[in-house]
N, C-alpha and C positions, 0 to 999 in steps of 0.2 A: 592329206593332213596326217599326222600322227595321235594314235592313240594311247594314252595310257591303260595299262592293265594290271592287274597285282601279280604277283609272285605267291601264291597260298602259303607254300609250304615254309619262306623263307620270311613272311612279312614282309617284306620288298617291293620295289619297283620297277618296271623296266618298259619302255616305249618300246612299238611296235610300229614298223611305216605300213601304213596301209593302201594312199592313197597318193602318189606323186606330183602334188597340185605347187609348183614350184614357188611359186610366189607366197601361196599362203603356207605352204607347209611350212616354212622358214620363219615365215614371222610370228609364229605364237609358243618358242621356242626358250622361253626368258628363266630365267630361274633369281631369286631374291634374295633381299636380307632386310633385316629388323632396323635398318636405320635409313631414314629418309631424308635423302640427300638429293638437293632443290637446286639447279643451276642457277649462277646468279647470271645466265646471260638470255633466260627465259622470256619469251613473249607472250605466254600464255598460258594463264591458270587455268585448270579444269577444277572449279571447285564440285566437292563430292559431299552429297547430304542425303542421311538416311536414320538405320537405324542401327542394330549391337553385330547386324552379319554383314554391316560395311565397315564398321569402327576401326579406329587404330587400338591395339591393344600389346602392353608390355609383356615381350616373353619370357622376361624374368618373375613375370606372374600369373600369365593365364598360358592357356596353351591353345585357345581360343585365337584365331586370327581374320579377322573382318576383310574381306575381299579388297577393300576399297585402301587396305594397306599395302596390298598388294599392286596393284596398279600401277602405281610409278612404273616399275621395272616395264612396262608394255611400251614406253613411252622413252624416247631421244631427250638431248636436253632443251629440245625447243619448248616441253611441255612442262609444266609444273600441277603437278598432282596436291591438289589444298584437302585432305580429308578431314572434313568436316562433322562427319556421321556421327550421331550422336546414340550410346546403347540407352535402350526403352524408349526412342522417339519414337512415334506417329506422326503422323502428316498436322498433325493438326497443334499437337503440344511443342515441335519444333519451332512450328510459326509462332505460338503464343509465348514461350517460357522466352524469356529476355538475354539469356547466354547464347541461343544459337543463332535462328535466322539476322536476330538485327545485327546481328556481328557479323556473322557471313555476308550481309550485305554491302559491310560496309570495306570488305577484302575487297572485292568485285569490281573489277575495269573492265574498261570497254574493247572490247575483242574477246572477252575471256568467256568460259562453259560452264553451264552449270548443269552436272546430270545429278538427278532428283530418283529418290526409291524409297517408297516406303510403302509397307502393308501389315508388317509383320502384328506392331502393337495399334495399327488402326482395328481390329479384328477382336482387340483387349476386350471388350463391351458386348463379344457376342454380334456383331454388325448390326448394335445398335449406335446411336451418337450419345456420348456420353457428358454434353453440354461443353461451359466453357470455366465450370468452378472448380478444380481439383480437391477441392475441401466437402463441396457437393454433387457428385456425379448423379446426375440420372440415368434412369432406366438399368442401373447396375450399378457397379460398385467401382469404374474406373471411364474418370472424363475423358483418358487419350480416343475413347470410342469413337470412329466415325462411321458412319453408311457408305457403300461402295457408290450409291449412285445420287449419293446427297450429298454431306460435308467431306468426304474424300476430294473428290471430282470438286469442289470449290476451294479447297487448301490447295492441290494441284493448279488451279485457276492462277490464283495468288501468286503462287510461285512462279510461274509463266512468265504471267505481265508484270513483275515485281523483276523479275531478271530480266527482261527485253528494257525495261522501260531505264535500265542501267547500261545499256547496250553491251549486252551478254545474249550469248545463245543456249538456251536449255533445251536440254534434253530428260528424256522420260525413260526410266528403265524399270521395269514389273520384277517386283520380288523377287528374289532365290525360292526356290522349294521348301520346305520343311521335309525332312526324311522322316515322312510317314508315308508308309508303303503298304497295299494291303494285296500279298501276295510277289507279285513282280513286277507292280505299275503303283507310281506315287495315286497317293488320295487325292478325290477334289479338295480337299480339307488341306491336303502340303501343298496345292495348287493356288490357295489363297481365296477358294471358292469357297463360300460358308455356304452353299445353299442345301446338304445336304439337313444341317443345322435346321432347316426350317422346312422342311418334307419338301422343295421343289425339283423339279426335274433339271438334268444335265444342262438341259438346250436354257432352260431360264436364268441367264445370268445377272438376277439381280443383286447376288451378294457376293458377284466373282470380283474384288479388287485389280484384280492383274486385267479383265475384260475395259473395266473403268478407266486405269488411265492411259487404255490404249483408245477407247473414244473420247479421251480429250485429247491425248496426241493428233489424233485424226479432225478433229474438231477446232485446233487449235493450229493445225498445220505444225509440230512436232516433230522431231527424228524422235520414235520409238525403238526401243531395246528391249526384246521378249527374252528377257532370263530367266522369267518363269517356264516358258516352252525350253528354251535351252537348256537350263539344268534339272528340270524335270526328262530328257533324252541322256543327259549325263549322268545324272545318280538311280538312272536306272540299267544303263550298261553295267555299271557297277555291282548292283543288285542290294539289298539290303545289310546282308552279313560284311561286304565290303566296303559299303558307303559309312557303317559303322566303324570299322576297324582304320579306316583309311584317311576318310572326308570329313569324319564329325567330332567334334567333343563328345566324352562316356557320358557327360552331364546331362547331354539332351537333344534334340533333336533338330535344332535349329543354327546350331552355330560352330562354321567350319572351323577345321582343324590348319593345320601348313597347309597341306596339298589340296584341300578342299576349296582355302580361301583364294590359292592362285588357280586351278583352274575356273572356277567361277571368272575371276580378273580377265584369266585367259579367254573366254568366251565374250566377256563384254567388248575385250580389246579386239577381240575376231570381228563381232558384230557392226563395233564401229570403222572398222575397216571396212569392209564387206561396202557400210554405206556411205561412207567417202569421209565421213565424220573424222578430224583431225589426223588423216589417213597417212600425209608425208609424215606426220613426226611419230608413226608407231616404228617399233625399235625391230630391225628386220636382221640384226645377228643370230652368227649361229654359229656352229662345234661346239665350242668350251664354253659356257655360259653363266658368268658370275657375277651379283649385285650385288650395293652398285658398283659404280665403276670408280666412284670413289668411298670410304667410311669411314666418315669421322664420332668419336664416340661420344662426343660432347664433354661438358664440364665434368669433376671430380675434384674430394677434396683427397691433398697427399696420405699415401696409405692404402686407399681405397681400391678397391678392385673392380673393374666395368667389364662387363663380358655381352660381347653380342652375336645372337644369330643370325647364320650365312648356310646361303643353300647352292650347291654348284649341280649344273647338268653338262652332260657332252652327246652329242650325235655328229655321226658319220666318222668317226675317228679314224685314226690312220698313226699308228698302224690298228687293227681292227682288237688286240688284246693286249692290254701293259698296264701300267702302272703311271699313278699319277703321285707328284710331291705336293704336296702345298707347305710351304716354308715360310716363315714370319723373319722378320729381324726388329735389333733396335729396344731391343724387350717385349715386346708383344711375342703373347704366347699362343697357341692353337692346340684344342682337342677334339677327338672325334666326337664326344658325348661330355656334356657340363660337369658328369661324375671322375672322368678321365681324370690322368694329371695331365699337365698343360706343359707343352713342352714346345723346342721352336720346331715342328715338322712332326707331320703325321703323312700315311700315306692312302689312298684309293686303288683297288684296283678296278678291272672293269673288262668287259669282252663282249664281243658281239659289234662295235663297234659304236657302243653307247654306255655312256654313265651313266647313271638310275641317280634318280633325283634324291639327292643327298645333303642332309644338315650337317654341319659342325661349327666349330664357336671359335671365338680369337676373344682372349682377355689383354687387358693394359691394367697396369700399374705403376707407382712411382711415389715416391718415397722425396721426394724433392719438388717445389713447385716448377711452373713452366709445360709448353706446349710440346711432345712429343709423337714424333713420324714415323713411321714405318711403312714396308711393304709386305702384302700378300706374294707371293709367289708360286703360281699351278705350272707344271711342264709333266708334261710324258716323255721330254725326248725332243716330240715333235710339233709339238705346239704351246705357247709360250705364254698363258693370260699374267698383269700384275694388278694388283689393284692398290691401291696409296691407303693409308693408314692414316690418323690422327686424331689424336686424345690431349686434352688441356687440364692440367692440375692444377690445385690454386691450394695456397698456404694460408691459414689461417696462425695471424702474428698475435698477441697483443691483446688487448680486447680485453671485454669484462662475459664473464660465462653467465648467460641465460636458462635457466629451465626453469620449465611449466608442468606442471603437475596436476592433476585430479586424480585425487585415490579412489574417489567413487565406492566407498564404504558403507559411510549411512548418510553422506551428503555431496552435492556436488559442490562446492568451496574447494576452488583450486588452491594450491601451494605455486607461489610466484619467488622464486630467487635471481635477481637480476631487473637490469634498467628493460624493460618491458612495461606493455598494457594489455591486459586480458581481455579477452573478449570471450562472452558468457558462454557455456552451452547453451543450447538451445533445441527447438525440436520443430520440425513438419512433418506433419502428419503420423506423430510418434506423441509419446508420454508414458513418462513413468510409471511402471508400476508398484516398485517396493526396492529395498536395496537387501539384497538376501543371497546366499549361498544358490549356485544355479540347481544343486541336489547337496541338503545336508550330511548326507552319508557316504557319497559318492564321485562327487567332482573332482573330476581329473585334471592335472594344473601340469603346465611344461617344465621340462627338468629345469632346474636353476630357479625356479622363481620364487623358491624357498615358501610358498603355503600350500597349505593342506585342506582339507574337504571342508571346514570353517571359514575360510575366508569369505567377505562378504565382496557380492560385486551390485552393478547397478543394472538392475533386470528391466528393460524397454518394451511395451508394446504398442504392436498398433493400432491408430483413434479406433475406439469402437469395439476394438477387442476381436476384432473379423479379418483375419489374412485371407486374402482372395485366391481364387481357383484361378489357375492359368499362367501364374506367372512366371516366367524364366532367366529375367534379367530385374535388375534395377528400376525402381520408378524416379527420376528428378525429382517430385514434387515430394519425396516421403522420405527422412535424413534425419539424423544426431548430428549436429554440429558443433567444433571445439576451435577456438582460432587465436589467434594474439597480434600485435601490433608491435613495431618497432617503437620506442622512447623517444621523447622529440631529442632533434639532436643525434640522433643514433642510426644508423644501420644496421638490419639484425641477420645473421647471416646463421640461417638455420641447414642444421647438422644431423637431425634426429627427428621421426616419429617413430612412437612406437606406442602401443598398447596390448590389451587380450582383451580376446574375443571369443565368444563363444552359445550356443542357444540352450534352451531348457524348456524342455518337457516335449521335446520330440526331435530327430533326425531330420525335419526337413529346413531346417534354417541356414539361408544363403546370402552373402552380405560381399560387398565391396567396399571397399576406403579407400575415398580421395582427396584430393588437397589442390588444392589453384591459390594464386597471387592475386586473380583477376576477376574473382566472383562467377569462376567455370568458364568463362569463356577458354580458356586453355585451362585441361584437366590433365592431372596425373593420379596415378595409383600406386598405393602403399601395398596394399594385399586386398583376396577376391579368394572368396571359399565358395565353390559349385559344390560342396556338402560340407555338413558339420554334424558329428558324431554328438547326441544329446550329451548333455551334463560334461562337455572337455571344453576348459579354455585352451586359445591357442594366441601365440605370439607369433606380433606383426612388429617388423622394424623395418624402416625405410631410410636409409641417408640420402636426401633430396642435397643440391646444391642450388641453393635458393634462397637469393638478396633480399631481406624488404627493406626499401625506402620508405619515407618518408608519405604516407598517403596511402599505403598498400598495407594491406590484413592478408594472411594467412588464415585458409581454410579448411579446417579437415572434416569430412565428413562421411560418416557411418550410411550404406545403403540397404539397408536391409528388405529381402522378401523371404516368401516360403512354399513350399514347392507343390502346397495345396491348400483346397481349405480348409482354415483349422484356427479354434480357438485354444487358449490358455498357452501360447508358447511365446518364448519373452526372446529377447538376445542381450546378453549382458556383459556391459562390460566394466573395465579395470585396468587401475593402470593409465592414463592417457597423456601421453607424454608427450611435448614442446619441446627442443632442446637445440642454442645455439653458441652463439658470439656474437656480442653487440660492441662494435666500432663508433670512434665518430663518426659521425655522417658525412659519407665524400662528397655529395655534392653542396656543403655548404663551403663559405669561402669571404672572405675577409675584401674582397673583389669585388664581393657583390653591392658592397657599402659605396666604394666607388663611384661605381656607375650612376650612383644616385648625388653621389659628392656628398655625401652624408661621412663623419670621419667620427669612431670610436675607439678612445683611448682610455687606457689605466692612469693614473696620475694623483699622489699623494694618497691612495689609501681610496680613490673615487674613480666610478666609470662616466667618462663624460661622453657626448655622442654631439657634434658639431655639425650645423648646418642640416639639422632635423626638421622635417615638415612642422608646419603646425600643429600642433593637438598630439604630438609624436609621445608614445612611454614606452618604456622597458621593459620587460620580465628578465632574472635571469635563471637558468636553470643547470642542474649540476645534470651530469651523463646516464643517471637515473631515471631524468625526466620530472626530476623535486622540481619545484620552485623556489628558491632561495630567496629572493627579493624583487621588489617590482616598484615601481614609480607612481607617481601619480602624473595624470595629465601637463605637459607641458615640462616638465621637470628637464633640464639639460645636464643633471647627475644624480646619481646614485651611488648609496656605499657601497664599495667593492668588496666581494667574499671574504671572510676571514683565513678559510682556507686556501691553502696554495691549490692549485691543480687547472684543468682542461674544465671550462662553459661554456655554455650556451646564449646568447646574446639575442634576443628577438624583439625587434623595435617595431610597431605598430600602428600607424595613422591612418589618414584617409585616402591616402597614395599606395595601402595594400603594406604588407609584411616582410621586413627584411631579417636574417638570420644569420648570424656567422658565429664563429667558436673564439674562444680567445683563452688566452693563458695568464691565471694571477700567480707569479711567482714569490 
């Protein structure tokens, strides 16, 4: 097999052959990129459920990368990799909280895998069970709590026969390590063993999680996956000062970096080999090795700039010292580092007859709507990888301009301009405490944002007023919420979040913002601070390219923790901003009357509606979402708008709601 080792002097990397095991050497060999690309000619999903060191996570904002995003690249196109992983799950809150497991359930066909890992925030509680109230946790101060040999091992149960009984295969895989090291051997404690927590001895594995769901793997007749014994042998070749430097976020201890999050991948994908587990479709290339093999960058509006990361490796090269090109065309641009200028080619060198596992970026842009192509292109000369490019623009024409507003000063009373519906703030497991300057003599604000150490913002704490010990990521259950809804009649095609953010009365305030269409079942993120300097707001802006219809809210939402325990510290914020274009609504349609044989016309200064159900009336509404006029029961006319323009027509009986647009000229 091949090892990795560091380069000290150079912060670098560079494989070493150690071992000439042919078959496997080759196949753990992959190297990746930030965009997950699904063939559509797949047979089979591996869906992936865990916690924040499986997650998918954007590397235009964290530098954090969840193994389980990794993954794909280990796997041909016969596989599709569904990452599921949810950050601050436990075994127990995944199954309960209504965004993840029934949703993952319901991805799930029959042929497909489901590998299962969780310990990280089962352990939240101290290994005690922390009940089933998130508003009331027993025995502590956090319900995701389970016991290693109680509610663990019966959430694993769950998951089991809840995946079999969909005819799926699961699989069980024991935690990653925590890099806590004492000396030059991980701790029971990074092992996922609490017992040290309760004075017991080595050999007593009552509070080992990783020992638990390998006797219910055994128990249950399971393909088990020890990634705790495995990366507890790998982040200690490494040793502490380079598991640091190399493997981990600065933030903490738990949650790999690039290289971290694929060798971990790299060792699941070994294992599963090893035990026959979806063994034909692991991806057995090798020399030049770049993911994927295709990358598309998804939506953007024109203007807009997308940049994604890509990581290339080489073994066995030939000739054994040169130089490598990678060339773009088409306007796609490439740099070695996101701070570079972007230009079409940069170059690598490399010797020894290996290329050291290597990041660089490729941006797109476009200034015109429509779907635009390009190619990567890597050669030395003598070896020739390409990989296909594609980015999709879309113009926003027309429309009436949306934005939402909370100044969050000395109230929360948004400012609405625009055919929109508000949806309130809100809070779990949060509440106000005061609307005030986060430090009146003191607060630091981002350049531009024109105030000064008086401005007031809106300071949030947690119920209780108690931030808990231990925590390192996010809780689901504990959020500021801000959202809005498209106007009937309307489609709203949001453009903008933004707000600041920031904590007061200590350094250790950690906070994520996210937003979903879907009530988190699909999460994205705006911005994620692993520290916040006390008393400094900071600005967060996101251009999401994101439709809502007709029935769908927009979600944003504030996650705040703190990085011990500790009272009187607030996170406050300011500023929170909505901001789109609101269209008619494309899927309404004058067609739709039709089908019903129902026929609406303008006629003499009146809207008539023919061959309407019984009991059938009208509302009509202007592009705002007003009400203009409505009928009463049975009615087959109504005065027509004074004003000329584009409505909303929605006719309503007992045969359900019909809606089209129409024009009074």
């Amino acid at each position: 097999m091949f090892v990795i080792k560091s380069m000290e002097n150079k912060g670098q990397l560079k494989f070493t052959k150690t071992k000439m095991k042919k078959t496997v050497a080759k196949l753990f060999l992959t190297a990746f990129v930030f965009c997950s690309i699904i063939s559509a000619n797949a047979q089979i999903t591996l869906h992936t459920i865990g916690d924040s060191t499986q997650a998918i996570y954007d590397p235009n904002v964290s530098d954090i990368r969840g193994w389980g995003m990794m993954l794909p690249q280990f796997f041909n196109s016969g596989v599709v990799v569904n990452d599921r992983a949810k950050s601050g799950a436990s075994s127990k809150s995944f199954y309960m909280e209504a965004p993840y497991w029934t949703t993952v359930k319901q991805q799930i066909k029959v042929g497909d895998y489901v590998l299962i890992q969780f310990a990280h925030n089962d352990e939240k509680n101290g290994g005690l069970d922390g009940g089933t109230d998130p508003a009331n946790p027993i025995n502590g101060t956090d319900y995701r709590g389970t016991t290693a040999q109680g509610t663990y091992k019966d959430y694993l149960r769950k998951y089991v026969n809840e995946t079999r009984a969909l005819g799926a295969t699961p699989l069980l895989a024991s935690a990653m390590c925590r890099k806590y090291f004492s000396g030059a051997t991980i701790t029971r404690k990074g092992q996922h063993d609490l017992g040290d927590d309760f004075g017991v001895p080595a050999t007593d594995n009552t509070y080992d999680y990783s020992f638990a769901m390998q006797e219910v793997a055994t128990e249950m007749n399971v393909k088990f996956i020890d990634l705790t014994a495995l990366t507890k042998t790998l982040f200690e070749s490494y040793g502490d000062a380079a598991c640091t430097a190399q493997l981990f976020t600065s933030a903490d201890s738990t949650h790999p970096i690039a290289l971290g999050g694929t060798l971990v991948a790299r060792l699941c994908a070994q294992e599963m080999y090893k035990q026959g587990i979806l063994a034909p479709y692991i991806n057995t290339s090798t020399d030049v090795l770049i993911n994927p093999t295709s990358c598309d960058f998804g939506d953007a509006y024109t203007g807009q700039t997308l940049t994604k990361e890509v990581t290339i490796t080489g073994f066995d090269l030939v000739p054994a010292s040169g130089t490598f090109t990678l060339s773009v065309d088409n306007g796609f641009q490439i740099a070695a580092n996101k701070t570079d200028t972007f230009a079409s080619s940069i170059t690598m060198n490399y010797t020894t007859g290996s290329l050291a596992f290597t990041k660089f970026y490729i941006s797109a842009t476009q200034s015109v709507g429509g779907t635009n192509t390009g190619t990567l292109t890597v050669t030395n000369g003598a070896v020739t990888k390409t990989v296909p490019l594609t980015a999709n623009f879309i113009t926003l024409t027309g429309g009436t301009e949306v934005s939402l507003l909370w100044p969050l000063i000395t109230n929360n009373t948004p400012v609405l301009v625009g055919p929109a519906t508000v949806v309130d703030q809100s809070y779990s497991g949060m509440t106000l405490q005061s609307y005030a300057a986060p430090n009146g003599t003191s607060t630091v604000w981002p350049a531009g944002s024109g105030y000064d150490t008086t401005r007031k913002t809106q300071r949030n704490v947690i119920e209780g007023g108690t931030w808990p010990a231990g925590e390192i990521d996010e809780v689901s259950t504990r959020y500021i919420q801000f959202g809005i809804k498209p106007a009937v009649g309307t489609d709203l095609n949001i453009d903008l979040i933004s707000l600041y953010i920031g904590g007061a009365g200590g350094n250790g305030m950690r906070c994520r913002i996210s937003y979903s269409k879907d009530d988190f079942v699909t999460t994205y993120v705006a911005g994620e601070f692993q520290s916040m300097v006390a008393n400094t707001m900071n600005a967060v802006s996101k251009i999401p390219v994101l439709k809502l219809v007709a029935g769908e809210t927009l979600k944003v939402r504030v996650y705040p923790w703190y990085n011990g325990s500790a009272t009187g510290k607030t996170i406050c914020l300011a500023d929170m901003k909505i901001h789109g274009v609101a269209l008619p609504a494309s899927s309404l349609s004058v067609n739709q009357f039709s089908e019903n044989k129902m026929i609406l016309t303008v006629e003499n200064g009146f809207i008539k509606i023919n061959k309407a159900p019984e009991n059938s009336k009208i509302s009509i509404y202007d592009l705002t979402g007003k009400l203009v006029l409505k009928s009463s029961i049975n009615a087959n006319a109504i005065p027509a708008p004074k004003t000329a323009g584009l409505y909303i027509g929605k006719i309503e009986s007992q045969e359900g709601t019909n809606t089209t647009k129409f024009i009074i000229p």
